[in-house]
C-alpha positions as CSV (number, residue, x, y, z in Angstrom):
1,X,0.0,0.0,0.0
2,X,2.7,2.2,0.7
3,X,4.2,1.8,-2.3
4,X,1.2,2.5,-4.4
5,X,0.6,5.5,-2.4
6,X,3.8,7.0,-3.6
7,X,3.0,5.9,-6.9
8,X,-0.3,8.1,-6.9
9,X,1.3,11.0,-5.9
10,X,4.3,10.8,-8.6
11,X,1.6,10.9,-10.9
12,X,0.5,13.6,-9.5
13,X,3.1,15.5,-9.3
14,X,4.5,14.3,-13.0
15,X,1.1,15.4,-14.4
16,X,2.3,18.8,-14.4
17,X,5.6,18.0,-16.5
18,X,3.1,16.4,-18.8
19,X,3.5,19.4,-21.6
20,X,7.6,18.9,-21.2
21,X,7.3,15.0,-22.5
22,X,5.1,15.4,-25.0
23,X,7.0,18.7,-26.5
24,X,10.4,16.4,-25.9
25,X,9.1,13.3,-27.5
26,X,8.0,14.8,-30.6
27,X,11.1,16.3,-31.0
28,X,12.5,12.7,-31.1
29,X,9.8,11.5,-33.3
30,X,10.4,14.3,-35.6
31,X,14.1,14.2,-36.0
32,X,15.1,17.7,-34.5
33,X,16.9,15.0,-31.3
34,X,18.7,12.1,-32.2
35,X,16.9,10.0,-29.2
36,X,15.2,10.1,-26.0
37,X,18.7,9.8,-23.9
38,X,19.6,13.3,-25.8
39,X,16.2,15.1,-25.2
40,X,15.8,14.0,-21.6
41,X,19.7,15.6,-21.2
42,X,18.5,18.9,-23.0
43,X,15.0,18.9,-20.9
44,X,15.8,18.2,-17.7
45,X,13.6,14.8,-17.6
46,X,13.4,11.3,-16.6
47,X,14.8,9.3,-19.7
48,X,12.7,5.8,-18.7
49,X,9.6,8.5,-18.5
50,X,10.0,9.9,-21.6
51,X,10.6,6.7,-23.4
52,X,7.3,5.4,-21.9
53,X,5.7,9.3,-23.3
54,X,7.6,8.2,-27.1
55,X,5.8,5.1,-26.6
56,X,2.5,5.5,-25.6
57,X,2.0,8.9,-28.2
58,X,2.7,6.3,-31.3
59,X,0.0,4.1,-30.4
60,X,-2.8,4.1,-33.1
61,X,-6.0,3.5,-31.0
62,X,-6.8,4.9,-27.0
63,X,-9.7,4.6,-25.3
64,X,-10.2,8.3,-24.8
65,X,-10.4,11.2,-27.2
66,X,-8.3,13.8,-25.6
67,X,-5.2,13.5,-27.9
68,X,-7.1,13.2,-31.1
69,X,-6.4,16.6,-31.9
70,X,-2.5,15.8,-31.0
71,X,-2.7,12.5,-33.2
72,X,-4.0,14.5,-36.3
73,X,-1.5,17.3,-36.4
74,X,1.4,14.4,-36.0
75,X,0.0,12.3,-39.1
76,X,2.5,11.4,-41.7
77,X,4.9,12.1,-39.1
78,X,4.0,15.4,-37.9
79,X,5.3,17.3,-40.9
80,X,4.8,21.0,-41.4
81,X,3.8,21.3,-37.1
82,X,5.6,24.0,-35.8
83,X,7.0,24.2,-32.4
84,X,4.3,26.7,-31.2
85,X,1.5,24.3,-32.3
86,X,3.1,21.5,-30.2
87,X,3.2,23.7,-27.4
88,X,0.3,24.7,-27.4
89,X,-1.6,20.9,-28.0
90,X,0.7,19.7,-25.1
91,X,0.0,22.8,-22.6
92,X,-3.2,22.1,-23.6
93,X,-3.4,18.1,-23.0
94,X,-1.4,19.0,-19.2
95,X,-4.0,21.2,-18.2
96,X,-6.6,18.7,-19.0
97,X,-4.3,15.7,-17.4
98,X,-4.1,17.7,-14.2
99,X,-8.0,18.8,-13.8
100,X,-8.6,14.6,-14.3
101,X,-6.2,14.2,-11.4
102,X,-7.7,16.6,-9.0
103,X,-10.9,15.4,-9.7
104,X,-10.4,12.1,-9.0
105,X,-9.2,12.7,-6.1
106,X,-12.1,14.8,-5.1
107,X,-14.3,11.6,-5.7
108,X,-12.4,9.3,-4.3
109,X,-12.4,11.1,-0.5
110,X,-16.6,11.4,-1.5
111,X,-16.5,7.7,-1.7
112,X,-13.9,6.9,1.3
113,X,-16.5,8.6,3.5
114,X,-19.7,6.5,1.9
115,X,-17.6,3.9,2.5
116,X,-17.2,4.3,6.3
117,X,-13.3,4.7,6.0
118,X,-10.8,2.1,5.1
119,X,-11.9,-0.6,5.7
120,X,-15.1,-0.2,3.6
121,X,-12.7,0.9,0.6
122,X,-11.4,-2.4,0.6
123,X,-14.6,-4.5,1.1
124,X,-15.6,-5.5,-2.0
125,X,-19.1,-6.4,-0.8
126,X,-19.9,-3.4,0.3
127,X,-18.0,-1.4,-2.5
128,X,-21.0,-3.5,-5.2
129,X,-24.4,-2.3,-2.9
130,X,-23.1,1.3,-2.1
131,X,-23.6,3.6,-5.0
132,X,-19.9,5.3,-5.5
133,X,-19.2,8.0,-7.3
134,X,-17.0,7.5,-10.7
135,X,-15.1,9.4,-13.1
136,X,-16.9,9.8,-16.8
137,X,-15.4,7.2,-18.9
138,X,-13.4,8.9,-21.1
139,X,-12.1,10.7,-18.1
140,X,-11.4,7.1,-16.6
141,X,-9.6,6.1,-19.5
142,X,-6.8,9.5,-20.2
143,X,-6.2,8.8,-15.9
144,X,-5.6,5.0,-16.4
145,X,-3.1,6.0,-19.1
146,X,-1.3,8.2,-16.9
147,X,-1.2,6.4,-13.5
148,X,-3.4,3.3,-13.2
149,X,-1.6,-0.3,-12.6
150,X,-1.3,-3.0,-15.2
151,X,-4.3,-5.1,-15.3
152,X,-5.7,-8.2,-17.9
153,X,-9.7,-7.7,-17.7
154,X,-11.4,-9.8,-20.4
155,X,-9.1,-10.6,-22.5
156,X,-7.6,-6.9,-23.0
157,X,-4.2,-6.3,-21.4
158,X,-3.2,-2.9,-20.1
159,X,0.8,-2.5,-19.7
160,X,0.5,0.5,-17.0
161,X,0.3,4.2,-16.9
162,X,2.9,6.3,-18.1
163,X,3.6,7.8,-14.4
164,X,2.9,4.1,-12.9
165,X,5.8,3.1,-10.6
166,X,3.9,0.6,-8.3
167,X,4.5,-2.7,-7.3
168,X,2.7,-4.3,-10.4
169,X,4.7,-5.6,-12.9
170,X,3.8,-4.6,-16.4
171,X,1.8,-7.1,-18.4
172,X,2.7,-9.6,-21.2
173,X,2.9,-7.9,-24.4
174,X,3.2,-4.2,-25.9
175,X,6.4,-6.1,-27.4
176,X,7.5,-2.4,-29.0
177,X,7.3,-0.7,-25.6
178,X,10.5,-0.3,-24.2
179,X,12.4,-2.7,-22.0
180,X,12.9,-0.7,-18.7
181,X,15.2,-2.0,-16.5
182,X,14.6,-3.5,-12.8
183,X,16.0,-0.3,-11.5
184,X,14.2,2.1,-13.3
185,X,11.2,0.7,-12.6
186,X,11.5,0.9,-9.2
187,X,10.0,3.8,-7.3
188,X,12.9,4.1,-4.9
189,X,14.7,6.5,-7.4
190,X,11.8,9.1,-6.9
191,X,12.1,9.1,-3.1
192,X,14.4,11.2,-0.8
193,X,14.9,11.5,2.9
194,X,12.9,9.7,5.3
195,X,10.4,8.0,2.6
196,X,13.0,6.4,1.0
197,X,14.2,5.4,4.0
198,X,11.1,4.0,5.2
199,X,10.7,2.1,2.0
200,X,14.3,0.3,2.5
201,X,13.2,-0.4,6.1
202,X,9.6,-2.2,5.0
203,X,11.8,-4.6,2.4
204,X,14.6,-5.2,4.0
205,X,11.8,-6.6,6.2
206,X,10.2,-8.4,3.9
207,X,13.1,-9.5,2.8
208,X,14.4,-11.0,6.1
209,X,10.6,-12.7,6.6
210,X,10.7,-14.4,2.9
211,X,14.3,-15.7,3.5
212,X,12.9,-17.2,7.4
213,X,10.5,-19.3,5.1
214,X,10.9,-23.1,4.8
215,X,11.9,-24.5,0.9
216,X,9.0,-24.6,-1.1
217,X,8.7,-28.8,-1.8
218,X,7.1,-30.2,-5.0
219,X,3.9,-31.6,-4.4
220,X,1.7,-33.9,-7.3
221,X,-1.8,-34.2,-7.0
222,X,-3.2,-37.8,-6.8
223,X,-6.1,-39.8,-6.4
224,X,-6.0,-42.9,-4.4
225,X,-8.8,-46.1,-4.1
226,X,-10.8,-46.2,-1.0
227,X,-9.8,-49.3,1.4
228,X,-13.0,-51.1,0.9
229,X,-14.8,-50.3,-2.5
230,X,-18.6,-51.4,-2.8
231,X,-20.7,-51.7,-5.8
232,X,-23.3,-49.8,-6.3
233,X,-27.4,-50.5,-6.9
234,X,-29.3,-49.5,-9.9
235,X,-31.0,-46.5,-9.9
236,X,-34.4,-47.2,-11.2
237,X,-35.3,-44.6,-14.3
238,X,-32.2,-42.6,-13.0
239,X,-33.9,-41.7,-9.2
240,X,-31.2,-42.6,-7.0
241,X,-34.0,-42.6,-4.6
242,X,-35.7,-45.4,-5.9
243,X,-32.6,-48.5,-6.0
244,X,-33.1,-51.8,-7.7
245,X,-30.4,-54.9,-8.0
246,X,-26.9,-54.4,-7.2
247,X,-24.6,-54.1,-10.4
248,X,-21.1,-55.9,-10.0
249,X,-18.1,-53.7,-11.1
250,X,-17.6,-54.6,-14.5
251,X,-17.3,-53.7,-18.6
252,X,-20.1,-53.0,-20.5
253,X,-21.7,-56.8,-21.5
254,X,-23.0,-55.5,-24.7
255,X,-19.3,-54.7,-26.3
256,X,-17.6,-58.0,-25.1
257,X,-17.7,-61.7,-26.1
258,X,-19.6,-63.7,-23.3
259,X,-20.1,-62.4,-19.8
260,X,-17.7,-59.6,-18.8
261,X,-15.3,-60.6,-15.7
262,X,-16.3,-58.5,-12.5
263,X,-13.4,-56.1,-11.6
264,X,-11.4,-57.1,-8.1
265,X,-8.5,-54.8,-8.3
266,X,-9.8,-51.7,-6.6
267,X,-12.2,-49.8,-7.4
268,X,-12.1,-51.3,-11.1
269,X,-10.9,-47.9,-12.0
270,X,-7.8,-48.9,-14.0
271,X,-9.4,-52.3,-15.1
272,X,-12.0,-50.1,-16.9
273,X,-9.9,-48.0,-18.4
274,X,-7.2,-51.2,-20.1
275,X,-10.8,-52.6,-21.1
276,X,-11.6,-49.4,-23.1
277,X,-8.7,-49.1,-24.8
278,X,-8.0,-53.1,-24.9
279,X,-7.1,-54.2,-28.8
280,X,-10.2,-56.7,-28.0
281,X,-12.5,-53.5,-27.9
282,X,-12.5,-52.8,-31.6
283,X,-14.9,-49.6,-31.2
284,X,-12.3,-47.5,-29.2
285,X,-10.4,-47.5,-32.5
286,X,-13.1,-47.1,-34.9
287,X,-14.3,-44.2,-32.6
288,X,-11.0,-42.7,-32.6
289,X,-10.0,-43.2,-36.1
290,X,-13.2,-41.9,-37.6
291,X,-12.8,-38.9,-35.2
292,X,-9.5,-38.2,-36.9
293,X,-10.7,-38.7,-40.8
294,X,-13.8,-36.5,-39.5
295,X,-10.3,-33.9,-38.7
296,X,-9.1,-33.8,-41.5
297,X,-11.9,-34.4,-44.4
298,X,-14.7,-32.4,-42.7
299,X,-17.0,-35.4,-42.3
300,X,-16.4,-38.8,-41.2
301,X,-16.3,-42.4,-42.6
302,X,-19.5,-42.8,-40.1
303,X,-21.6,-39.2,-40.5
304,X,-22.6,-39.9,-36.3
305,X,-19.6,-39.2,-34.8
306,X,-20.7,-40.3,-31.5
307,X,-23.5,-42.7,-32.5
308,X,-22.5,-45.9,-34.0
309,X,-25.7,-47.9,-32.5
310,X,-28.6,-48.5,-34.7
311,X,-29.8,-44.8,-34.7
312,X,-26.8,-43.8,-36.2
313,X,-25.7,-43.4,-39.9
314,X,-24.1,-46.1,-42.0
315,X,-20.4,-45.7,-42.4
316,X,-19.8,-45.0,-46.4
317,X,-16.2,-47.1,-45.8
318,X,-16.8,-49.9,-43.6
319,X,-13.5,-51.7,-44.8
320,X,-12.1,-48.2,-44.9
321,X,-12.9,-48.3,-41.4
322,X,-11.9,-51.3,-40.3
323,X,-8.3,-51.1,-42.1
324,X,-7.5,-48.0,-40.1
325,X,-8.6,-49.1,-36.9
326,X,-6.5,-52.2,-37.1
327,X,-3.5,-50.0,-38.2
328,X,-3.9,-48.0,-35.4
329,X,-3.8,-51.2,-32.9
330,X,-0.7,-52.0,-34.6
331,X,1.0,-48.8,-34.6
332,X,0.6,-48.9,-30.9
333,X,-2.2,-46.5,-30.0
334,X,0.2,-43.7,-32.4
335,X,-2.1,-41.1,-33.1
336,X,0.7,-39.6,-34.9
337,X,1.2,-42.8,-37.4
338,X,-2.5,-42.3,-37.9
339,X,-2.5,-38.7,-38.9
340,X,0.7,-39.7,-41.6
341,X,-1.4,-42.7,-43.0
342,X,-4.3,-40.8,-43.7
343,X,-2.2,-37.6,-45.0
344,X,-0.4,-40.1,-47.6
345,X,-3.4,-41.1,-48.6
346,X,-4.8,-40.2,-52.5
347,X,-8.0,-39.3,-50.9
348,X,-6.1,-36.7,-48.7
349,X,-3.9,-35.5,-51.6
350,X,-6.8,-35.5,-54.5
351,X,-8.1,-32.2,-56.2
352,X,-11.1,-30.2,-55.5
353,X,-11.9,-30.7,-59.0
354,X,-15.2,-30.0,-60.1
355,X,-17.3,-33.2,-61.9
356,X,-21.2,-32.6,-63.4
357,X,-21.5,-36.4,-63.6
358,X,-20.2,-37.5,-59.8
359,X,-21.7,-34.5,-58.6
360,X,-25.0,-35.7,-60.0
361,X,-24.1,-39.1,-58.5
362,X,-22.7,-38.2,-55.1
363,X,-23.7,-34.3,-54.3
364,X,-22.8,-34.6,-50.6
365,X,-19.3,-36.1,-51.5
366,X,-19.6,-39.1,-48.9
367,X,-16.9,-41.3,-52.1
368,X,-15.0,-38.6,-51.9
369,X,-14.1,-38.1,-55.1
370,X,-12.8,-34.7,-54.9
371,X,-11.4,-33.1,-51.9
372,X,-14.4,-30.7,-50.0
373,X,-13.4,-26.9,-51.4
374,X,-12.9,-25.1,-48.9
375,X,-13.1,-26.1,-44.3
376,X,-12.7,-23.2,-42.1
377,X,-9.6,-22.9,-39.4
378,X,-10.9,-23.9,-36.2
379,X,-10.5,-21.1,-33.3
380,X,-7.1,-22.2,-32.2
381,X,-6.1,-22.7,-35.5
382,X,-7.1,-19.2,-36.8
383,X,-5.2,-17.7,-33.6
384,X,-2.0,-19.8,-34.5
385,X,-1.9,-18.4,-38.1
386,X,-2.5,-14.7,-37.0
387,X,1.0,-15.3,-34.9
388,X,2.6,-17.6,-37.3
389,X,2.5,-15.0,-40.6
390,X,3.3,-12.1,-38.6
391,X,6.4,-13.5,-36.9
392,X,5.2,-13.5,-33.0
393,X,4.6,-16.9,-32.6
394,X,6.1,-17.8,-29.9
395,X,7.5,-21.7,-30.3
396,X,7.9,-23.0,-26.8
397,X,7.2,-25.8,-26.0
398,X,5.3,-26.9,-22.2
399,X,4.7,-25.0,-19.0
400,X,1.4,-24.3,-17.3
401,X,-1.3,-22.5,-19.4
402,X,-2.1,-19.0,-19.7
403,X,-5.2,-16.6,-20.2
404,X,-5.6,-16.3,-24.2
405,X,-5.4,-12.6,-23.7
406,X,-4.3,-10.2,-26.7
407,X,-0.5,-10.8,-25.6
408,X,-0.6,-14.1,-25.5
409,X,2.2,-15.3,-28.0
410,X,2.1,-19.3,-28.0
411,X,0.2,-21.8,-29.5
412,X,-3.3,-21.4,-28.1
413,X,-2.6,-25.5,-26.8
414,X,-0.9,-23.7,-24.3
415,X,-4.0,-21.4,-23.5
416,X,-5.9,-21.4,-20.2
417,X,-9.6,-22.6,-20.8
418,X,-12.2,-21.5,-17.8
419,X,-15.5,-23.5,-18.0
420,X,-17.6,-20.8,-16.1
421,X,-16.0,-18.1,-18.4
422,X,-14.6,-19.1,-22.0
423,X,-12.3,-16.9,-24.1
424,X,-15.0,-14.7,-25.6
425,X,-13.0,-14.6,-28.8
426,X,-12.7,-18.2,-29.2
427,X,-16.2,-18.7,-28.8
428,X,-17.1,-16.1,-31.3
429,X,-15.1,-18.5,-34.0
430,X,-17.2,-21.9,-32.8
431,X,-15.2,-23.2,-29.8
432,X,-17.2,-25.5,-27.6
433,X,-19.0,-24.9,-24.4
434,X,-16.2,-26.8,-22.3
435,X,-18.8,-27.8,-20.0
436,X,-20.0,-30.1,-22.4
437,X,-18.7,-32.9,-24.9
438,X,-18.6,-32.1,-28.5
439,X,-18.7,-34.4,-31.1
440,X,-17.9,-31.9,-33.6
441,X,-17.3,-27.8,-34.5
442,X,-19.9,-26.2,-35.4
443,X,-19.5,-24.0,-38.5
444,X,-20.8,-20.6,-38.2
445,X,-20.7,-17.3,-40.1
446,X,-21.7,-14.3,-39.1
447,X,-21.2,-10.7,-39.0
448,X,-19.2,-10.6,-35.5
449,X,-16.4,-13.0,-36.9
450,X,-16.3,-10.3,-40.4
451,X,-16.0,-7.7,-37.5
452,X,-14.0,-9.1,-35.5
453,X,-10.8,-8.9,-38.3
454,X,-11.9,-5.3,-38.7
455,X,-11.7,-3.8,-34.8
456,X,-9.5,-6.7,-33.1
457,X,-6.7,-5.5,-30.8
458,X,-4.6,-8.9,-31.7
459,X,-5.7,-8.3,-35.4
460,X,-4.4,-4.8,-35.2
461,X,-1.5,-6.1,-33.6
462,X,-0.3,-9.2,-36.3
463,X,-1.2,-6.9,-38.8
464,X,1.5,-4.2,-37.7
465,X,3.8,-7.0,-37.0
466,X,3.5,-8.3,-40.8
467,X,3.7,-4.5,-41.6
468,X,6.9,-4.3,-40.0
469,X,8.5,-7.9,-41.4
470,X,8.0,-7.1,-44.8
471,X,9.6,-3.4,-44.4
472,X,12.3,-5.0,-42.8
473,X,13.6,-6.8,-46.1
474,X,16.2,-4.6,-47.8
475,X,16.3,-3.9,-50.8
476,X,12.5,-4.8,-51.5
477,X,10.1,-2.7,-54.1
478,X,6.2,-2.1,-53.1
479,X,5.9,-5.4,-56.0
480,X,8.2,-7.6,-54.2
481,X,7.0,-7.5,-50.5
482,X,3.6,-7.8,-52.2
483,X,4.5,-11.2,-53.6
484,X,6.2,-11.8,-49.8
485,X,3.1,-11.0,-48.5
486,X,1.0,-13.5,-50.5
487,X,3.3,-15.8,-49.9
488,X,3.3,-15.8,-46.1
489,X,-0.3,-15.0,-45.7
490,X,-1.8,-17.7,-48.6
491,X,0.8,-20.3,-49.9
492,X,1.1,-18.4,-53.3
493,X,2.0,-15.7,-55.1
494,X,-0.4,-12.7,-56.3
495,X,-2.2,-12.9,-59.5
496,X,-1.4,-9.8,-61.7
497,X,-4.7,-8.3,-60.8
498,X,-4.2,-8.3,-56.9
499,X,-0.8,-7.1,-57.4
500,X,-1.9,-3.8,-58.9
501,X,-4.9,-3.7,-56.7
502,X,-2.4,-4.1,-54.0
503,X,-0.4,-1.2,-55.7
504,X,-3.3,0.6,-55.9
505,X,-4.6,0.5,-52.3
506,X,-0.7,1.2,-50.9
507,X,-1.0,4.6,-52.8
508,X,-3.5,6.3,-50.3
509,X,-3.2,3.4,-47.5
510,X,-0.4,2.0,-45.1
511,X,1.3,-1.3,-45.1
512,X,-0.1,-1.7,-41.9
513,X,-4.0,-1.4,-43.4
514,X,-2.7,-3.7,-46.5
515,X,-1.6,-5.9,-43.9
516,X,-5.1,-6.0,-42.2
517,X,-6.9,-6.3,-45.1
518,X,-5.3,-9.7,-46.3
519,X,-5.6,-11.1,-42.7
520,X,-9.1,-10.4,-42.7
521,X,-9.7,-12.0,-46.4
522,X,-11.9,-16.0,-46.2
523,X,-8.6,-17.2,-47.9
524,X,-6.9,-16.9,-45.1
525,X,-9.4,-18.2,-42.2
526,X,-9.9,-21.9,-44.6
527,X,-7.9,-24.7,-45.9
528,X,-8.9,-24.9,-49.5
């Protein structure tokens, strides 16, 4: 708390050197100083502060409108701006910056009184039935830039304000920001005399507490049979209230040869489990396989992916079937084997080819004598790709899983799934309710997902990305790192029309937008 404290009233007290940075950062941008180490010599300013001020002012969206004025006179790199313009847009901004402070701080001793003091601040109970007084949201958002704390709040990462120097470290991501080091960040360098002082005291404290602390020890969670395990009674029509005979613990009579063996090891946990996946228990493999065929072709050799009982469809490849289920007994469970056999295959490799006369004979394609035109990439997929083409794909491998926020960088594998609270962005692109088995993806389109490639943060951000690997290949004319472009983005190169429409487009339009517009093209989201 005391930390944070101080952090709140550096912001406060920077807030009024806000004019200062902004004038001294777009002398940087401009040219008129080399970099920010030079300007914050010639100012009189924090370097790390200024580099967060050259940072934060290139960003191309904020959540507030109060430098859009700023922002249009430093378009095309702020040519023909003069230094009284600047001066007067920054003094401007600073006077605006400072007001936000005050008033915040104005509503926030309102609501420390509503709240009945310090301890009501902090209860959050209380915090959700009292009605608290708030800053406007724009007003909300130019004060979070400035001094809030780094946060992740539904999916969107904030990095920290400009003037934050709390105990928060920043958040994943903003990979152009600049790398501050550890003591920079820290607020210590702001502080003289007896709160510095104080400071030192309360973590060389901490410090002495954290080393009195016993060695953390590794720890595995486990599950372990109960002593006696009983078998259970039938529930009659499902009502455990009403019981009927006692069922011995046992596999399913219906998928063996002859009566099933009861289960005496345990529980009959682990005896289940070999009996699913025992080479005797040809459906585990059909299920599988056709699950896998159903991957990669879009439909399956059995159409009921989950039924193969009498209710369900006939499989159009029975010995198709059959074949790669015993291959994948043999191959010893290798789902990877699997995936090659099938991917060698000439039904894998044939061509989308258009035929009036199969057509005629086979319109749904269950013979599979063409490859299906076009299947959409799946959620995780699509996110992949975004990374991959831009270059931010982050390729380690393992670890624990992490929110699929905006900054997220590896494969979405590696993503955190919540049951109670999906990733709102996956779910817009057909993930699964993880609460519940699916057979299958659905296959939507709608508007949202069209939008979605239009006003996406993480769009925005693989599209600057891709902006910025192309420009980085020297040497390269507008034609060549078109042809790059298409090559990352689709597998091929540009036909001469979408060349010179690309031409075209770059004349009034940024790489940046170009960028943007080929991510957000149907080519890209499908396997054709």
């Amino acid at each position: 708390d005391y930390v944070e404290k101080q952090s709140i009233q550096l912001g406060e007290m920077l807030a009024r050197k806000t004019a200062r940075y902004m004038i001294a950062a777009w002398e940087v941008r401009s040219g008129r100083i080399k970099d920010a180490a030079s300007a914050s010599r010639d100012h009189k300013l924090d370097q790390e502060i200024l580099e967060r001020w050259i940072h934060y002012l290139k960003e191309p969206e904020r959540d507030h409108p109060y430098l859009k004025a700023w922002d249009e006179s430093m378009a095309r790199g702020g040519a023909g701006v003069t230094l009284e313009q600047v001066k007067r847009l920054a003094g401007q901004f600073q006077d605006l910056a400072v007001s936000v402070f005050e008033e915040k701080n104005t509503i926030d001793d309102r609501n420390y009184v509503l709240l009945g003091g310090a301890k009501g601040v902090k209860d959050m109970a209380k915090r959700q039935f009292t009605n608290i007084e708030s800053l406007e949201p724009d007003k909300f958002y130019l004060w979070r830039d400035l001094a809030s704390e780094p946060y992740t709040k539904s999916g969107q990462a904030f990095r920290g304000g400009t003037y934050y120097y709390g105990n928060a470290p920043p958040t994943r991501g903003a990979e152009d920001a600049p790398e501050e080091p550890a003591k920079k960040k820290d607020i210590a360098r702001f502080l003289r005399g007896e709160w510095r002082d104080r400071l030192e005291a309360m973590r060389a404290e901490l410090d002495a507490l954290k080393e009195a602390l016993p060695p953390e020890y590794p720890y595995l969670h486990a599950l372990r049979d109960t002593d006696k395990p009983a078998n259970l009674k039938v529930a009659i029509r499902g009502d455990y209230q009403n019981q009927g005979a006692e069922a011995p613990r046992r596999f399913l009579r219906v998928l063996c040869e002859g009566e099933p063996p009861v289960f005496t090891r345990g529980s009959g946990r682990l005896a289940l489990a070999e009996a699913i996946a025992s080479p005797k228990n040809t459906l585990t493999a059909r299920v599988m396989v056709n699950r896998v065929w159903l991957w990669h072709f879009g439909h399956g050799i059995v159409p009921s992916p989950s039924n193969f009982g009498q209710l369900g469809e006939r499989p159009s490849h029975p010995e198709l079937l059959d074949y790669l289920a015993a291959r994948f007994v043999e191959s010893g469970w290798s789902v990877k084997a699997l995936h090659r056999e099938i991917m060698l295959s000439a039904a894998y490799a044939s061509s989308s080819e258009e035929s009036a006369e199969n057509r005629a004979k086979d319109p749904d394609n269950r013979l599979l004598w063409r490859a299906n035109l076009s299947l959409r990439l799946d959620a995780e997929t699509l996110r992949d790709a975004l990374l991959a083409v831009s270059g931010r794909l982050d390729r380690t491998m393992g670890g624990p899983p992490a929110p699929l926020d905006d900054d997220f960088r590896r494969r979405a594998v590696y993503g955190y799934v919540g049951r109670t609270n999906p990733n709102p962005t996956m779910t817009l692109f057909d993930f699964p309710n993880p609460t519940m088995t699916a057979e299958r993806r659905a296959v939507t389109v709608g508007p949202l997902q069209r939008l979605y490639f239009l006003n996406s943060t993480f769009v925005s951000q693989a599209a600057n990305a891709l902006a910025d690997r192309l420009s980085g290949e020297r040497g390269a004319t507008d034609p060549d790192k078109i042809k790059r472009a298409y090559r990352l983005i689709f597998g091929r190169p540009p036909t001469e029309q979408e060349a010179e429409l690309g031409l075209r487009f770059l004349a009034g339009g940024s790489w940046a937008q170009y960028a943007q517009v080929l991510l957000s093209s149907a080519e890209f989201s499908s396997v054709n």
